[in-house]
C-alpha positions in Angstrom: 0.0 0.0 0.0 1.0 3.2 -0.4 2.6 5.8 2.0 0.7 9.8 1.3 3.2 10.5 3.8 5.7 9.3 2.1 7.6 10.9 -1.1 6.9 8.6 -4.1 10.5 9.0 -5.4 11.4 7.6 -2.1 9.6 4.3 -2.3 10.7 0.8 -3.4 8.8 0.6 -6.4 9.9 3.8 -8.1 13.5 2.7 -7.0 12.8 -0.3 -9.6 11.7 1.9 -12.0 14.5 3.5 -11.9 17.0 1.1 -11.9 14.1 -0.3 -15.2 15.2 3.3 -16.6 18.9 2.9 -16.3 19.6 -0.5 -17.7 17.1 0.1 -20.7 18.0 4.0 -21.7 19.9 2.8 -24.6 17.3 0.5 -26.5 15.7 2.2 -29.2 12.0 1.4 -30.0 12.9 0.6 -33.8 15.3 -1.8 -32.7 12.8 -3.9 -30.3 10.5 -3.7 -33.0 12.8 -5.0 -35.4 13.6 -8.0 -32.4 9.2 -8.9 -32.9 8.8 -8.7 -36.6 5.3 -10.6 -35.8 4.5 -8.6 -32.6 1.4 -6.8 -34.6 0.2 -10.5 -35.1 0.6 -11.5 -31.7 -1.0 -8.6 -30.2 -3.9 -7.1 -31.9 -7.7 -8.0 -32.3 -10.3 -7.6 -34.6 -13.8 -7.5 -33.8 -17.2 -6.3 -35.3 -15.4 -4.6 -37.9 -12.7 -3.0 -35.5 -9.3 -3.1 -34.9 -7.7 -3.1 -32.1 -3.9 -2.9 -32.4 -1.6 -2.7 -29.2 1.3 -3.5 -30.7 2.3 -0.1 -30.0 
């Protein structure tokens, strides 16, 4: 649960993010793309006529 009292840089979970944040600052979105070449296959849905795409 969370702390109001408490900062929220100053909590465990942002301290993950951060350290998520430091060891990924040099990947470029083209290149994980590039990684998935069937990610829009894998993650999008169609459905009455709609698309739903979260590849992205």
């Amino acid at each position: 649960m969370i702390n109001p009292s408490c900062p929220i840089n100053q909590t465990a979970i942002w301290a993950q993010l951060h350290q998520h944040q430091r060891s990924t600052r040099f990947l470029h979105m083209r290149d994980l793309f590039r990684q998935q070449p069937d990610r829009f296959a894998q993650m999008h849905e169609q459905l009455n006529g709609l698309l739903l795409d979260y590849s992205k």
